[in-house]
C-alpha positions in Angstrom: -0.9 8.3 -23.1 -4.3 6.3 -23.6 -5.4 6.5 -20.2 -3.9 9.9 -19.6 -6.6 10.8 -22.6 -9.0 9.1 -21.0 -10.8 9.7 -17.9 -12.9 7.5 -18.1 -10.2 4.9 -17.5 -9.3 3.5 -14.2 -5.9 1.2 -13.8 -5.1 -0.1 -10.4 -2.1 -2.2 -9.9 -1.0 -3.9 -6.5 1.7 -6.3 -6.4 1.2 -9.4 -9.3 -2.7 -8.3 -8.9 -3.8 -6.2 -12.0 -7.8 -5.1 -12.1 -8.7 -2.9 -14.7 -11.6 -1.4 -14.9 -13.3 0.6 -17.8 -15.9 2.8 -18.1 -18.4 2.0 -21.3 -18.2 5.2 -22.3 -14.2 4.7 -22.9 -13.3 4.5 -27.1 -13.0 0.6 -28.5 -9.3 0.9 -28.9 -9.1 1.8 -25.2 -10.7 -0.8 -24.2 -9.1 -3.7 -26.4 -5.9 -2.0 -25.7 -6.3 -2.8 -21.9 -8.4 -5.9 -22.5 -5.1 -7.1 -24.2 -2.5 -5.7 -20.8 -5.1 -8.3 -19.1 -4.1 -11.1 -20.5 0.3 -9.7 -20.6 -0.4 -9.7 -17.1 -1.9 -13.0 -16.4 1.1 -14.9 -18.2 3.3 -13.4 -16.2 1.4 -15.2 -13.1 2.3 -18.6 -14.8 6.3 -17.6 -14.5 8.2 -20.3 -12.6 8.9 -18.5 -9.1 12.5 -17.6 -10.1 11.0 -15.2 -12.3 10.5 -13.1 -9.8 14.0 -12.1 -9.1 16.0 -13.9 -11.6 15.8 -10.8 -15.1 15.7 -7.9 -12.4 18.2 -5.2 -12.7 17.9 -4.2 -8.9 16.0 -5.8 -5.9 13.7 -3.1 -4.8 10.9 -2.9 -1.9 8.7 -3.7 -4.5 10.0 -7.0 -6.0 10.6 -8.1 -2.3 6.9 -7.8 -2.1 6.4 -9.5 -5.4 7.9 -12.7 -4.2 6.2 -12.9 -0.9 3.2 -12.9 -2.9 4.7 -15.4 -5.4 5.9 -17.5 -2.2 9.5 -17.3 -3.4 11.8 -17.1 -0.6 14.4 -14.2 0.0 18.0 -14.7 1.1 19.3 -12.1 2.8 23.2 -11.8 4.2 25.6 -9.4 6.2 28.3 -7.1 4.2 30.7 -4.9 5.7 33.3 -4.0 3.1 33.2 -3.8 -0.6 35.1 -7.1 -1.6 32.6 -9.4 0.6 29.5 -7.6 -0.9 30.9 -7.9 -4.7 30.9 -11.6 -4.5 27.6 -12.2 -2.5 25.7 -9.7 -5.1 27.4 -11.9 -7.8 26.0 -14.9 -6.3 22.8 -13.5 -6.8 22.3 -12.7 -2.9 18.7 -10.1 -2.6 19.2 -8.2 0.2 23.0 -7.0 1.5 22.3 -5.7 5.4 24.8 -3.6 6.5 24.6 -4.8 10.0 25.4 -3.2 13.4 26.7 -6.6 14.0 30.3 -5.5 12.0 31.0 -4.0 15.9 31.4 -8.1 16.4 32.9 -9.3 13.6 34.6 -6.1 12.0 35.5 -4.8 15.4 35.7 -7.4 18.3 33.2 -5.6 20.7 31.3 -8.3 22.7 27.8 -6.3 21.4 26.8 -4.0 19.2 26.1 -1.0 21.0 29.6 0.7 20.5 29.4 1.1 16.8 29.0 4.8 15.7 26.7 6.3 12.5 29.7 7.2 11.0 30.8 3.8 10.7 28.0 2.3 9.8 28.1 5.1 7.0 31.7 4.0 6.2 30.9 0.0 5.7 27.5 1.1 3.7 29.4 3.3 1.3 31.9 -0.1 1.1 29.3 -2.0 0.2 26.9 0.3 -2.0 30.2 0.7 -4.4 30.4 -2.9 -4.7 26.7 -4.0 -5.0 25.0 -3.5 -8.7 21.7 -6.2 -8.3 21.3 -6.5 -4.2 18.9 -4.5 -2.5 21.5 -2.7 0.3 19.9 -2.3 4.0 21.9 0.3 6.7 21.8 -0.9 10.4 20.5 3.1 12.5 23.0 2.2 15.3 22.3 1.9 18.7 21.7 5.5 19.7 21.2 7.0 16.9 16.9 7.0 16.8 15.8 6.3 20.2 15.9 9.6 21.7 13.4 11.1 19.6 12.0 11.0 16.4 14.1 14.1 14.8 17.5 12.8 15.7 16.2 9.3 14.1 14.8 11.4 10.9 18.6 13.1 11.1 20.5 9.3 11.1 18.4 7.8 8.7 18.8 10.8 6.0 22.4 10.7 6.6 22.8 7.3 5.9 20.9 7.7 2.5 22.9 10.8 1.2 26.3 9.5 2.5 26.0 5.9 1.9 23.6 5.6 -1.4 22.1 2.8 0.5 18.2 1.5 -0.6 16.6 1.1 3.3 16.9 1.6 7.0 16.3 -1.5 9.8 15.6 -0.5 13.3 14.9 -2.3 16.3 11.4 -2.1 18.2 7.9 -2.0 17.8 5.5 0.2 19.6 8.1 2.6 21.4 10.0 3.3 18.3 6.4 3.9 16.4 7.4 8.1 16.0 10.6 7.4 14.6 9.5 5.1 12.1 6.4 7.4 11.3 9.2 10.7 10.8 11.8 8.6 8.7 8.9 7.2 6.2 7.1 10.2 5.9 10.7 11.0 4.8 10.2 8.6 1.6 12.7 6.2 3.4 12.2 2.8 3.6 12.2 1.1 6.7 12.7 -2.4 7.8 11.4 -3.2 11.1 13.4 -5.7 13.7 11.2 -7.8 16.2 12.1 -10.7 18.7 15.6 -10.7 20.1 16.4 -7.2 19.3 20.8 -7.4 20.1 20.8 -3.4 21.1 18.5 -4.1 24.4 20.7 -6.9 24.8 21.4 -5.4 28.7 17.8 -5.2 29.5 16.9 -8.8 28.1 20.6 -9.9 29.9 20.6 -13.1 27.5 20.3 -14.2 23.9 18.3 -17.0 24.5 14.6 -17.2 22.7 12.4 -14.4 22.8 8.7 -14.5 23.2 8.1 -18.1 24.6 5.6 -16.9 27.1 2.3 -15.4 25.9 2.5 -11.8 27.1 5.3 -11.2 25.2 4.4 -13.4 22.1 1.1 -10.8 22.0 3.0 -8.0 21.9 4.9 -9.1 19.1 1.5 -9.9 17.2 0.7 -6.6 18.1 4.4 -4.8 17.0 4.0 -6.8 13.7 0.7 -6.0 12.7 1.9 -1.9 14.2 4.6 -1.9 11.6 3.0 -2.9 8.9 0.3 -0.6 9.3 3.0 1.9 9.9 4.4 1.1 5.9 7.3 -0.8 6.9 8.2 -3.0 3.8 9.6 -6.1 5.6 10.1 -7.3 9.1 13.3 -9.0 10.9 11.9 -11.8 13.1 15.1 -13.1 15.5 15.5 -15.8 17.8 11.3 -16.7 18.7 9.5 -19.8 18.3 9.0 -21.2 14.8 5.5 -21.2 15.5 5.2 -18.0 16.5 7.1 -17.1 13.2 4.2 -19.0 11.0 1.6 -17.0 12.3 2.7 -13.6 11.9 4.1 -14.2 8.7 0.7 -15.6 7.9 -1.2 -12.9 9.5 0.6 -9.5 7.6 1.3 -9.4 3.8 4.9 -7.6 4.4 7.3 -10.1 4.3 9.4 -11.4 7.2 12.8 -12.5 7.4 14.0 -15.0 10.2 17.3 -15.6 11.9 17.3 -18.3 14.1 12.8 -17.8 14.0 12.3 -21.5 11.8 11.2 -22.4 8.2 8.0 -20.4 8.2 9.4 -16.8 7.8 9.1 -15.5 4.0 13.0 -14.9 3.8 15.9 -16.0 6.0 18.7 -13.5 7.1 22.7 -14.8 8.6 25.4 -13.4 9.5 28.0 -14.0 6.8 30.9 -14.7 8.7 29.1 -17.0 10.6 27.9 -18.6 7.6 31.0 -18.5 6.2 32.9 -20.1 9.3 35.3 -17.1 9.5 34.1 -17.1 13.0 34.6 -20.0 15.3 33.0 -19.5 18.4 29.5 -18.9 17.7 27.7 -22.3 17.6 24.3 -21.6 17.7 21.2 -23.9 17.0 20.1 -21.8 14.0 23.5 -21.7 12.1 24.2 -23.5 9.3 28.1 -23.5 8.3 28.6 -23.9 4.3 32.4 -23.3 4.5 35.2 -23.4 8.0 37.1 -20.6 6.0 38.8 -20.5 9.5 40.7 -23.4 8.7 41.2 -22.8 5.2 42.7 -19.4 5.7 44.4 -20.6 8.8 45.9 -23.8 6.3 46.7 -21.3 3.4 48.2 -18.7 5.8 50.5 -21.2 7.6 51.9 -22.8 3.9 52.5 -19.1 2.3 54.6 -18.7 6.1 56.6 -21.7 5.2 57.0 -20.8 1.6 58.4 -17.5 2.7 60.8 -18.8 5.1 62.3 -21.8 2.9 62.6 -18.7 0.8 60.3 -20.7 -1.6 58.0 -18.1 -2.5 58.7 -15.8 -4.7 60.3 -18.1 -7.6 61.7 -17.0 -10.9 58.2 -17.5 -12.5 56.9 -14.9 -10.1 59.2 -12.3 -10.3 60.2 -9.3 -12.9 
């Protein structure tokens, strides 16, 4: 109400940088008033980094950016379905991507082209329900933005009425530049996806690293700096040289989030049930296991079999 009354007051607030400045001609009280929200904000800079994320209700764009600033890392993971997502937002988890990537895991395709909108609405709205800290990202499906900017506009609103999700992640740089443009002017938030990009998967015709050579490195410098500019609020790097990784991360203030791109990126991104070891099969380099839940399900599944047919299971304690 002060500085609505006032003016001659100017507040300017970007990220954990607060400049005030004030007019002399601005009443004492003003000014001690924001001479005193000078120094609030600078103990807040003096916060331990876990600060950043550890008393926030809900992870938004904004405190995403906060911690790139703050150099805290962010840990981002897959969720599909609302059982999954309850226990990684409980474990504290910031960003919950509803990835394209359920047509693997969820659905057994080899890629994830055949996955629809609709059922990337479906696991969203799973997940949203489940989800009360984690900022929650949608997968646009392959198909569903690269014809034109209007039909990408179309998906992207549909998965934020239908879902409640937070943010959109599409693939691309340059050539998806409209799409993006349409969808933010929107006042959606979009996550860009650089590098291996899995829905051009037949015209790269491997998974190996992207952007070894030079050409192809620039254009990602390029793409990076494009999306940015654009007002994307972060930036999936996958599968390219750590190196590379270090100096885009270094050279925009959006933060980027690696899979299988090194140590440098601001955030890191895996697929749960990779993490997880629900899956078996896919051994790459970049994948760290914390659990083999294949065995362990596989062991509890086989002794609950055997309980069942010793006619073990259910015994009088476990019975009405």
């Amino acid at each position: 109400s002060l500085v609505a009354a006032t003016p001659a007051v100017c507040v300017t607030t970007c990220s954990w940088d607060y400049i005030i400045v004030l007019n002399k001609a601005a009443p004492k009280e003003v000014r001690l008033f924001f001479l005193g929200a000078i120094h609030f904000f600078q103990t807040l800079t003096t916060l331990p980094m876990s600060a950043v994320t550890g008393e926030v209700k809900r992870v938004t764009t904004h405190v995403i950016q906060a911690m790139k600033s703050r150099g805290e890392k962010i840990a981002m993971l897959t969720a599909y379905d609302f059982s999954m997502a309850r226990m990684l937002d409980e474990a504290g988890i910031d960003i919950l991507l509803v990835g394209d990537s359920a047509s693997n895991v969820m659905a057994g395709h080899e890629t994830t082209l055949p996955i629809t909108l609709d059922q990337m609405i479906y696991h969203a709205q799973s997940v949203v329900r489940a989800v009360s800290r984690a900022m929650v990202v949608v997968d646009l499906p392959f198909g569903s933005y690269q014809a034109n900017s209007e039909i990408a506009l179309s998906s992207a609103i549909r998965i934020m009425k239908e879902s409640g999700a937070h943010a959109v992640k599409l693939e691309g740089g340059a050539e998806v530049e409209d799409s993006i443009k349409r969808i933010l002017m929107a006042g959606i938030p979009v996550m860009g996806h650089l590098g291996l990009t899995p829905q051009s998967i037949y015209k790269f015709g491997t998974y190996s690293v992207r952007a070894k050579e030079e050409e192809e490195a620039q254009k990602l410098r390029e793409d990076a700096k494009l999306l940015e500019a654009l007002g994307c609020f972060a930036i999936v790097l996958e599968k390219i040289p750590a190196t590379l990784t270090k100096t885009v991360s270094e050279s925009i203030e959006i933060p980027t989030i690696g899979i299988g791109a090194g140590k440098h990126a601001d955030g890191q991104v895996l697929v749960t049930h990779d993490m997880l070891g629900i899956t078996k099969d896919f051994k790459p380099r970049f994948l760290r296991r914390y659990l083999d839940l294949f065995e362990t399900i596989g062991l509890a599944t086989k002794q609950y079999v055997s309980d069942v047919k010793k006619k073990e299971f259910p015994n009088d304690s476990e019975q009405y």
